[in-house]
DOBA-126803 format. One record per residue: residue number from 1; residue in one letter; y, x, z of N, C-alpha, C in turn. Coordinates in steps of 0.05 Angstrom, whole numbers. Example, Ala and Ser with C-alpha at 12.3 -4.5 7.8 and 13.67 -1.06 7.14 Angstrom:
pos|code|n.north|n.east|n.up|ca.north|ca.east|ca.up|c.north|c.east|c.up
1|A|-114|264|156|-90|246|156|-66|264|156
2|S|-45|257|142|-21|273|143|1|258|157
# end
This chain:
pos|code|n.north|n.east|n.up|ca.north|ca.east|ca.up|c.north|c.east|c.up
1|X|593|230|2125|577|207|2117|559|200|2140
2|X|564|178|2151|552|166|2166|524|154|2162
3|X|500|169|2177|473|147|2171|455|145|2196
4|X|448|119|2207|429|122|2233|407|105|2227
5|X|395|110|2200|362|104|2200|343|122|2211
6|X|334|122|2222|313|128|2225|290|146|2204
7|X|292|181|2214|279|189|2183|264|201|2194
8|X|235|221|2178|222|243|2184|228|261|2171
9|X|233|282|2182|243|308|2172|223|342|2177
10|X|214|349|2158|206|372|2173|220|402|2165
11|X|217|417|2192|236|435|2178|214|463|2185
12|X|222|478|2156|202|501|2162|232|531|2176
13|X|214|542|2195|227|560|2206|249|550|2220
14|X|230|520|2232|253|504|2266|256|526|2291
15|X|244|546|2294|243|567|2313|260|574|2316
16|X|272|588|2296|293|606|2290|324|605|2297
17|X|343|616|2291|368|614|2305|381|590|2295
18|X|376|592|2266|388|567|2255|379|534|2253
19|X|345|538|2254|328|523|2246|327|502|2283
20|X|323|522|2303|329|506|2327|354|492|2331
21|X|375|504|2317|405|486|2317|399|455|2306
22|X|384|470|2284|387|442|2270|364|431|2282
23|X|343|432|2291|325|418|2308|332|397|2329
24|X|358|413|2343|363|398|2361|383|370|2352
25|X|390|381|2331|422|353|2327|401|339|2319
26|X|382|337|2297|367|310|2287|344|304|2313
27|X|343|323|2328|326|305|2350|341|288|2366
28|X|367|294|2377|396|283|2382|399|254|2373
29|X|396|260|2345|400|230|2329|380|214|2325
30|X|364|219|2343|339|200|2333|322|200|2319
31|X|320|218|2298|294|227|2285|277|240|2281
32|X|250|234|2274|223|244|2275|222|272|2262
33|X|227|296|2277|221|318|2268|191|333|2267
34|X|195|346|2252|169|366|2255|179|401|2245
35|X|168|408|2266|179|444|2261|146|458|2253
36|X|153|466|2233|133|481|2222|142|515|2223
37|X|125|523|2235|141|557|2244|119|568|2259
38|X|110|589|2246|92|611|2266|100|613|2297
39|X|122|615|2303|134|622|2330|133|600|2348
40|X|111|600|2372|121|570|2375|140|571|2396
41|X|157|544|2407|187|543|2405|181|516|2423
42|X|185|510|2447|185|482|2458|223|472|2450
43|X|223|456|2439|244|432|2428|241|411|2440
44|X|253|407|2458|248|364|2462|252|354|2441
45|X|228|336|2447|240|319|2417|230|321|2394
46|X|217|348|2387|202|358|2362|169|371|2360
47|X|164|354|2350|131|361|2343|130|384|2320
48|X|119|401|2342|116|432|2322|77|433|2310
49|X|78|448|2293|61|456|2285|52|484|2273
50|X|41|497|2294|58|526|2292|34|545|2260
51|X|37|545|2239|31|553|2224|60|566|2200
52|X|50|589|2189|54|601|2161|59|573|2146
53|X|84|585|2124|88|562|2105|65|573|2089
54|X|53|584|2067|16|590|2066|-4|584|2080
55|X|-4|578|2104|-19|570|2111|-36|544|2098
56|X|-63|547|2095|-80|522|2069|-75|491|2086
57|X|-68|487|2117|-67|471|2120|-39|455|2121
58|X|-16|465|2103|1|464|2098|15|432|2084
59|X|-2|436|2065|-7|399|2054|-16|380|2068
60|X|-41|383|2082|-45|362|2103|-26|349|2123
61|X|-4|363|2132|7|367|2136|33|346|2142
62|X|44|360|2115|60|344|2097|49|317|2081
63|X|34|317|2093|15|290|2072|10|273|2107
64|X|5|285|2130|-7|271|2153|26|255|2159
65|X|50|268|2164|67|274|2176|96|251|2157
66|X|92|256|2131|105|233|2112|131|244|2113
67|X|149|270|2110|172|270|2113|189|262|2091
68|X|213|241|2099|230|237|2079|247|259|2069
69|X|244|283|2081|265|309|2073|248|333|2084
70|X|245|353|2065|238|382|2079|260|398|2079
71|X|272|403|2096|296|428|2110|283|457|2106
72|X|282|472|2090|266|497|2081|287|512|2095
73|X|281|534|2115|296|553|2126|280|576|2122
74|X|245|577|2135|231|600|2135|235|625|2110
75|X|239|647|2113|244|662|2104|248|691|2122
76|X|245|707|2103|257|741|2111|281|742|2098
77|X|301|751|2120|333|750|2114|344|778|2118
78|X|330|792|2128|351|825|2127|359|837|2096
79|X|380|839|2096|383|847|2071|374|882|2077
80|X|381|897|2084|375|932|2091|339|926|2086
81|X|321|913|2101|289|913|2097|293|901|2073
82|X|301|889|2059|298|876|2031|296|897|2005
83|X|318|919|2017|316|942|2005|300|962|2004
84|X|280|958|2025|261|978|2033|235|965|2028
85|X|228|943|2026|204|920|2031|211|908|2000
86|X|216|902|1980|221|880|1969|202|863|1955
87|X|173|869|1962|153|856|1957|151|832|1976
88|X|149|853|2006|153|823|2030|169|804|2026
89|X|191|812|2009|215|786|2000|207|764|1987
90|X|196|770|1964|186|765|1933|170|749|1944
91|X|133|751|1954|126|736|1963|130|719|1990
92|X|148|726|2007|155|704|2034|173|680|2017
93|X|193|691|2000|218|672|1994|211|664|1977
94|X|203|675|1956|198|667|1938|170|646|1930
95|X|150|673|1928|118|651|1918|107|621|1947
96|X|117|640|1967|116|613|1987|132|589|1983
97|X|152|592|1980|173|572|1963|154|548|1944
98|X|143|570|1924|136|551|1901|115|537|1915
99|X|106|546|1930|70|528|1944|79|504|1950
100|X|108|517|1979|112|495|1989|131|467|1969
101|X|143|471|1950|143|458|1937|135|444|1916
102|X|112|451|1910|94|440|1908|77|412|1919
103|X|69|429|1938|61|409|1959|75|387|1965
104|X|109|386|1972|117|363|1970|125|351|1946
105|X|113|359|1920|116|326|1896|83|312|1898
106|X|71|334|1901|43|330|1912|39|305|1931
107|X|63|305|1951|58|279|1973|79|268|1974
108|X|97|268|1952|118|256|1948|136|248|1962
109|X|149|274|1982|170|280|1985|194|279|1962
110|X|217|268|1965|244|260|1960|264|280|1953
111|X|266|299|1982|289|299|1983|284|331|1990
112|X|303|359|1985|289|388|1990|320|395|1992
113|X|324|405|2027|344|424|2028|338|445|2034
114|X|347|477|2024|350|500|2021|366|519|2036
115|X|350|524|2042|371|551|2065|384|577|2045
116|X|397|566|2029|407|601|2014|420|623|2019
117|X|439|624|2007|458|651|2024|481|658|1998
118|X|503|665|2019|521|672|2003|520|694|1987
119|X|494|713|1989|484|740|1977|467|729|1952
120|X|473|708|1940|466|699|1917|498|708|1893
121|X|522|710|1910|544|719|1899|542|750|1891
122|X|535|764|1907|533|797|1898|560|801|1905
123|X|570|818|1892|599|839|1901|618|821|1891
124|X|626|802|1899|652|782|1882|681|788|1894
125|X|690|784|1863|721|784|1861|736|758|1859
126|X|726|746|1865|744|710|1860|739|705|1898
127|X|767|707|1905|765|690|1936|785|670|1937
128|X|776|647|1956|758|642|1962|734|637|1941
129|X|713|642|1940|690|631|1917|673|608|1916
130|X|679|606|1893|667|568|1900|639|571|1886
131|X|623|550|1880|595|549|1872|604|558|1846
132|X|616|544|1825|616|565|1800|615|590|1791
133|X|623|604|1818|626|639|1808|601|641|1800
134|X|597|667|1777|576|680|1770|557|684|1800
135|X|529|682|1799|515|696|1813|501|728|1809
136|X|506|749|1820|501|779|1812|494|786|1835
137|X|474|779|1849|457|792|1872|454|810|1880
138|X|463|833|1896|454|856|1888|433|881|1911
139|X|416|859|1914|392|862|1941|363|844|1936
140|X|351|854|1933|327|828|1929|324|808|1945
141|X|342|808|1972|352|779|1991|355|761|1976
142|X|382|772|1970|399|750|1949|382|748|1923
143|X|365|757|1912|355|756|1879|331|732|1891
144|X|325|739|1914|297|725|1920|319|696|1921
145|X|340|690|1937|347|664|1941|355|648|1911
146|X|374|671|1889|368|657|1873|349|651|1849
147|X|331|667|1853|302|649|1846|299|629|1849
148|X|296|619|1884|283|605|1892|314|573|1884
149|X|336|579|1876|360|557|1868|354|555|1839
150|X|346|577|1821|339|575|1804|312|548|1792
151|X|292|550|1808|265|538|1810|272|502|1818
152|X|291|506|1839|299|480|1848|308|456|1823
153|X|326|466|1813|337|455|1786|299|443|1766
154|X|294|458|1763|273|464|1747|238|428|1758
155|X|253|436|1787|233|424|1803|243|394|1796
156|X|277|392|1808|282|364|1804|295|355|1769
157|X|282|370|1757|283|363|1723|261|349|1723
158|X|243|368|1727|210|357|1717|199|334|1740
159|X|206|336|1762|185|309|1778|209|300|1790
160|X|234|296|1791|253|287|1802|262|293|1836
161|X|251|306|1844|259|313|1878|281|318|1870
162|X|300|317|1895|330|318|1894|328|339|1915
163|X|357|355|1905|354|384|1931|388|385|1940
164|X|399|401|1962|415|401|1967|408|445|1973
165|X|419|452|1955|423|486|1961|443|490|1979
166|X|441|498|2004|467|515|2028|466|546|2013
167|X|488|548|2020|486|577|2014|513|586|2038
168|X|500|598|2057|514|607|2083|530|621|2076
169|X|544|633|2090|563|649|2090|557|662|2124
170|X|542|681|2135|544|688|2165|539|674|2184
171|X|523|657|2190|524|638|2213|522|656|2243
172|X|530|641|2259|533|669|2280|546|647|2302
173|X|545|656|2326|551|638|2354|530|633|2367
174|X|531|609|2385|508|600|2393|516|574|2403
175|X|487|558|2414|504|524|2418|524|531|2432
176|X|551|503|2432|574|499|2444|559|500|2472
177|X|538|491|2484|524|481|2508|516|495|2524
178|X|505|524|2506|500|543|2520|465|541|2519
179|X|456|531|2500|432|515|2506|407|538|2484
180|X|428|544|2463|408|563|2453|431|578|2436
181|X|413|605|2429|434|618|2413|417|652|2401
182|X|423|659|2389|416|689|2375|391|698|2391
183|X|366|696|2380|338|712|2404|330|729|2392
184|X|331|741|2370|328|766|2353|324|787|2357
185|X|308|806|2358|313|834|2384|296|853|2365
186|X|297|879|2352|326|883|2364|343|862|2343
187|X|379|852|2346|383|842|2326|394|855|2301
188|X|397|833|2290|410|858|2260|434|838|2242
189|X|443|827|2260|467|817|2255|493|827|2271
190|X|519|821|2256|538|833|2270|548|823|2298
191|X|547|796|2294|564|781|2325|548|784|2350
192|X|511|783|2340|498|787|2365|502|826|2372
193|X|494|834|2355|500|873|2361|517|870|2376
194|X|554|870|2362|558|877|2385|573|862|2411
195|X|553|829|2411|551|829|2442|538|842|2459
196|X|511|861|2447|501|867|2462|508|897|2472
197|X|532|908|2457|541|942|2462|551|935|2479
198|X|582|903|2476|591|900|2495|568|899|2529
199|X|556|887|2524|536|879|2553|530|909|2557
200|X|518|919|2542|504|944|2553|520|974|2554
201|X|546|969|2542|565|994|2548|561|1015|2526
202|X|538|1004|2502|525|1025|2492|556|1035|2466
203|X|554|1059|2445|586|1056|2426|559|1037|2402
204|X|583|1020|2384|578|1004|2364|578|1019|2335
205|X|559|1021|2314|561|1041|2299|569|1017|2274
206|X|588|1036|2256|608|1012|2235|593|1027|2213
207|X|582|1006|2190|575|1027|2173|592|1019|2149
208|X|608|1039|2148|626|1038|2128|652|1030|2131
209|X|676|1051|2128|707|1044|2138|723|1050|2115
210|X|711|1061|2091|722|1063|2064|733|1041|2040
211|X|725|1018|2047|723|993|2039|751|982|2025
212|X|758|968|2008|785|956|1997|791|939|2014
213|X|798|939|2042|802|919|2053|818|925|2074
214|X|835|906|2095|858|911|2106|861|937|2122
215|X|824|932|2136|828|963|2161|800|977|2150
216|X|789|975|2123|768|992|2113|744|979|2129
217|X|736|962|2145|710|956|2139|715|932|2126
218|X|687|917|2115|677|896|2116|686|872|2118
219|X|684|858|2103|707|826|2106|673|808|2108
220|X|678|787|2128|658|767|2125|659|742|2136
221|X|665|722|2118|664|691|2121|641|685|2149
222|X|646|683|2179|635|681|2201|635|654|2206
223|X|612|640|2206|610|608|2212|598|606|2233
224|X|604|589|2243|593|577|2278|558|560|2269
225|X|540|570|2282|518|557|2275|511|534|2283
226|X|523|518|2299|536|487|2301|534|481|2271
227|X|567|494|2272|570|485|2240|550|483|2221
228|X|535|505|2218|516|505|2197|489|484|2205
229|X|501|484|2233|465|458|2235|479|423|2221
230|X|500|420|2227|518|396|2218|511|395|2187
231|X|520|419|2177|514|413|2141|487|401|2138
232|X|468|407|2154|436|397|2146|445|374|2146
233|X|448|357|2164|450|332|2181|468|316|2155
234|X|494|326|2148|506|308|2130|502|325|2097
235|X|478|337|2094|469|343|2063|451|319|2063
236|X|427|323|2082|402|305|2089|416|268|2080
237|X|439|266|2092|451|236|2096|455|228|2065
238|X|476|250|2055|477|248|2029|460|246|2017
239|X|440|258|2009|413|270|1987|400|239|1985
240|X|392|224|2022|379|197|2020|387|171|2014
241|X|423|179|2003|431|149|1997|427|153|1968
242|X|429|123|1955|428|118|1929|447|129|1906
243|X|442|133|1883|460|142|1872|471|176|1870
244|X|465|195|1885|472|220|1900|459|243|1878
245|X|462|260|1880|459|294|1859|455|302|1865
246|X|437|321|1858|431|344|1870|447|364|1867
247|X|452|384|1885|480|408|1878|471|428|1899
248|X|484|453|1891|491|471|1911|526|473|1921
249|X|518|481|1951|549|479|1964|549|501|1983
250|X|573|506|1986|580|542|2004|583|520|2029
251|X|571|535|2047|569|526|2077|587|549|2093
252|X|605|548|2100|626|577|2117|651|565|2116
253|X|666|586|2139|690|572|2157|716|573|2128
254|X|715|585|2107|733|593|2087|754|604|2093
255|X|742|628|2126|769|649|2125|745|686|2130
256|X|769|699|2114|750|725|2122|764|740|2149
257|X|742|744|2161|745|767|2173|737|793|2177
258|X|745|817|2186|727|843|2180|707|855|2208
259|X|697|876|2205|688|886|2227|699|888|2251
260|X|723|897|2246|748|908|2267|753|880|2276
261|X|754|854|2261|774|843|2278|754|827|2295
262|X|723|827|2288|701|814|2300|697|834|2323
263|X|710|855|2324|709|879|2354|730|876|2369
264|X|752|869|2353|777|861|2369|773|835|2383
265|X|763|811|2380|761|790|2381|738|800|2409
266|X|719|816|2408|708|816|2429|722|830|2453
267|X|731|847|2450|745|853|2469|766|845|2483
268|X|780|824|2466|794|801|2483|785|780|2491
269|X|756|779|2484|748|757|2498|731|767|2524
270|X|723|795|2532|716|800|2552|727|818|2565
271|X|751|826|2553|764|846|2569|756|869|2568
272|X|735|878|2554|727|904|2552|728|915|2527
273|X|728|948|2529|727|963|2503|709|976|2498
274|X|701|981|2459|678|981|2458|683|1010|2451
275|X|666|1031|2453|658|1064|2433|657|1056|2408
276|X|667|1071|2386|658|1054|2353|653|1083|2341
277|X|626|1081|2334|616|1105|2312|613|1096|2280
278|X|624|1110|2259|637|1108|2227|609|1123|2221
279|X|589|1103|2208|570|1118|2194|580|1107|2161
280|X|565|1116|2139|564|1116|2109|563|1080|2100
281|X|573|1069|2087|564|1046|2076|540|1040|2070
282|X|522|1015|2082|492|1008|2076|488|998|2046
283|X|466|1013|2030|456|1001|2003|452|966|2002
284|X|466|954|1995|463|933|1972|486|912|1998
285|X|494|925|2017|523|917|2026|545|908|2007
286|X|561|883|2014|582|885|1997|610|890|2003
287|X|632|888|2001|664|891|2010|669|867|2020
288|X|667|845|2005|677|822|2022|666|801|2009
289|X|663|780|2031|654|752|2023|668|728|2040
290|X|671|710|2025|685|685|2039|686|663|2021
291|X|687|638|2031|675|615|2025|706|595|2011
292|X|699|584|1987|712|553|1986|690|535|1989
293|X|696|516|2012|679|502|2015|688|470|2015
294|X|706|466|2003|720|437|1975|694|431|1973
295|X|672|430|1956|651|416|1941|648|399|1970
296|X|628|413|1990|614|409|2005|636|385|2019
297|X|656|391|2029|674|372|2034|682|345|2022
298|X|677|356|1998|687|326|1985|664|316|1976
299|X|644|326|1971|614|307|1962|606|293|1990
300|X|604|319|2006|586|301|2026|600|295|2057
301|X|623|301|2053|646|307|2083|642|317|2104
302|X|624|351|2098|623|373|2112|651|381|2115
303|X|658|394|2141|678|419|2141|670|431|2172
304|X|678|454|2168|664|471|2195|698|466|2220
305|X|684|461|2249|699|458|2265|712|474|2284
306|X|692|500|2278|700|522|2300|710|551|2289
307|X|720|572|2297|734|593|2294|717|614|2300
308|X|727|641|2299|720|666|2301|726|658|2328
309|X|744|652|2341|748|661|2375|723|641|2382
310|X|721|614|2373|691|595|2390|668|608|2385
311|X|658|621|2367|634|639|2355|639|663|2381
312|X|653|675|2376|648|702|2397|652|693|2430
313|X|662|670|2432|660|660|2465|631|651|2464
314|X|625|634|2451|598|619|2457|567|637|2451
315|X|576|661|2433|559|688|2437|559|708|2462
316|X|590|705|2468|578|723|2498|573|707|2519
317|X|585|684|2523|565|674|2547|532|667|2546
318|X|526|665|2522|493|664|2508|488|687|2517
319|X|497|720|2510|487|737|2515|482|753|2547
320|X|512|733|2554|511|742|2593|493|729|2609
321|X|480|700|2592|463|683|2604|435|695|2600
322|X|431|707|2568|401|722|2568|403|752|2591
323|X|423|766|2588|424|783|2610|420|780|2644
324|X|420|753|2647|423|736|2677|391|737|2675
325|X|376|724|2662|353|728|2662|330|750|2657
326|X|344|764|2656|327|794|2662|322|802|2686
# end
């Protein structure tokens, strides 16, 4: 869906891996961003304002600034600390959530897209999984996200905002450009780790090889974070024309892959081999996840453009480029 009006958009947690993706395409296209994010983050193009989504001057804000769409990303995303922390969850994703939405019927904001997660599914047996499957969370990550999909409904019943729920599946890569990509340290995702065993020679530790799955680890729907900055761009397009619904939609490439073949894949893409240490399966981990992503396609004419091989090329030259700079 094609749209070149001219909009204001603010996005909380523009800093971040995903949130600067998407920073950059709507500054790209011409519109008035604002990054709201503790971290501050030089963006061409985007007027940051580096505060806490709590933060009291939060409304002013959103009331100075007029955005036709808030892009909600900020959050705590480790699922392993979610298990250990789940208060930090509860109130980051959650009670901050409700403030900040709040605040926008308060200044009458429109339009509310959601950063969710495919850990709103829990341990599923329907693949590919579409938005109908049951949601069975089974991490206060995922319980906190669907809270916060839960509340949305609730929000655009009672004062009418319209929302568009993502619910990722892995985002992982870095720009095609080379321009930004994974800054996380240490990280705690799989594609940046092990670029960085590869870079540093260090062995890669697998947790968990017992698994129902082809080579016993881990199956995971791996999306290019391109991709996932694009869904903003054509949810946002959708949400502001006339006539449009609010929905949730799976954002991922709708193929699985496992641990092994995200190690394989690196090693043919740099020629090197990695050490691999078999520790125990992580608490509130699942077996496998992967995406139908039909809705998203046919409501709003998302589809992801890149592969497991473009993700792990455009992560190790990101990671040989942050290594250049050391």
């Amino acid at each position: 869906m094609i749209d070149t009006e001219e909009r204001t958009i603010l996005v909380t947690g523009g800093s971040g891996f995903i949130g600067t993706a998407i920073c950059k395409l709507l500054a790209d296209a011409g519109h008035n961003v604002i990054n709201l994010d503790r971290k501050k983050k030089e963006i061409p193009g985007v007027t940051q304002y580096p505060f806490d989504i709590d933060n009291h001057q939060v409304a002013g804000i959103i009331r100075l600034t007029g955005p036709d769409t808030i892009i909600h990303l900020a959050a705590e995303h480790e699922v392993a600390r979610s298990m250990e922390q789940p208060g930090l969850y509860y109130h980051n994703n959650v009670a901050n959530t409700v403030s900040l939405l709040n605040h926008a019927v308060e200044c009458g904001v429109k339009n509310f897209i959601f950063s969710s997660s495919s850990t709103v599914y829990g341990d599923q047996h329907q693949f590919p999984t579409p938005e109908t499957a049951d949601r069975n969370p089974t991490n206060p990550y995922g319980r906190s996200k669907k809270m916060v999909e839960d509340m949305l409904q609730d929000y655009a019943d009672s004062y009418g905002i319209k929302f568009a729920s993502l619910r990722y599946f892995n985002a992982a890569g870095a720009m095609p450009d080379n321009s930004h990509g994974y800054t996380q340290d240490p990280a705690t995702h799989l594609v940046p780790i092990v670029a960085k065993a590869i870079a540093t020679g260090q062995p890669l530790t697998i947790y968990g090889n017992d698994y129902s799955t082809t080579d016993g680890t881990a199956e995971r729907d791996y999306t290019h974070v391109y991709d996932v900055a694009t869904a903003h761009m054509t949810a946002m397009n959708y949400l502001t024309a006339d006539g449009t619904e609010s929905g949730y939609f799976n954002i991922g490439a709708g193929s699985p892959h496992s641990v092994l073949d995200v190690v394989s894949k690196f090693e043919e893409v740099t020629g090197k081999t990695l050490e691999l240490v078999y520790a125990d399966r992580r608490t509130g981990d699942v077996e496998r996840s992967y995406a139908d992503t039909t809705k998203a396609n046919t409501v709003f004419g998302w589809q992801p453009q890149h592969t497991l091989s473009d993700i792990v090329e455009h992560a190790w030259a990101w990671e040989t480029k942050k290594k250049r700079k050391k």
